[in-house]
C-alpha positions in Angstrom: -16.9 -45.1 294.5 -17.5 -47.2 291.5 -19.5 -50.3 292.5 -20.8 -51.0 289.8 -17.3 -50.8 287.8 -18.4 -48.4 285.2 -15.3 -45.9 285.1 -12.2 -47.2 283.1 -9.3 -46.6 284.8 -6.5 -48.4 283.0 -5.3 -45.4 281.4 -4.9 -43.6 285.1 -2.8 -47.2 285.9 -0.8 -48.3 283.3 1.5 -50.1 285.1 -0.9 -52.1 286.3 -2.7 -53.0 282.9 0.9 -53.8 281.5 1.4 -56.4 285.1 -1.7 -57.8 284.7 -1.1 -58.8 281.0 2.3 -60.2 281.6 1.0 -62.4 284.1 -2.1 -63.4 281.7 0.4 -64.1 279.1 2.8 -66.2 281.0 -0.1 -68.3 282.7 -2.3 -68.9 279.6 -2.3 -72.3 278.3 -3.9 -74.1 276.0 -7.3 -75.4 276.6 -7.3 -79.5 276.2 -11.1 -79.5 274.5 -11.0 -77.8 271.2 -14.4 -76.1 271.7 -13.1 -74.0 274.5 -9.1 -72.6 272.8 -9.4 -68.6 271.6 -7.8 -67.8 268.1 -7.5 -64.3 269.3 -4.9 -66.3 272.8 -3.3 -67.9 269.8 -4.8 -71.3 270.4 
């Protein structure tokens, strides 16, 4: 086990990783209060 989430796994997985960024991608919008958009999202 890996409780405390210390073993990287995405390169075992993915197919997940690549899921899990699509939906991130297609569900991000763009935060109202300047303060809070991320140049890296593209706000």
């Amino acid at each position: 086990e890996d409780i405390r989430e210390q073993r990287d796994v995405a390169g075992e997985h993915p197919e997940v990783v690549d899921s899990i960024r699509t939906i991130m991608e297609r569900e991000h919008t763009v935060p109202e209060l300047e303060r809070f958009r991320m140049e890296a999202l593209g706000d």
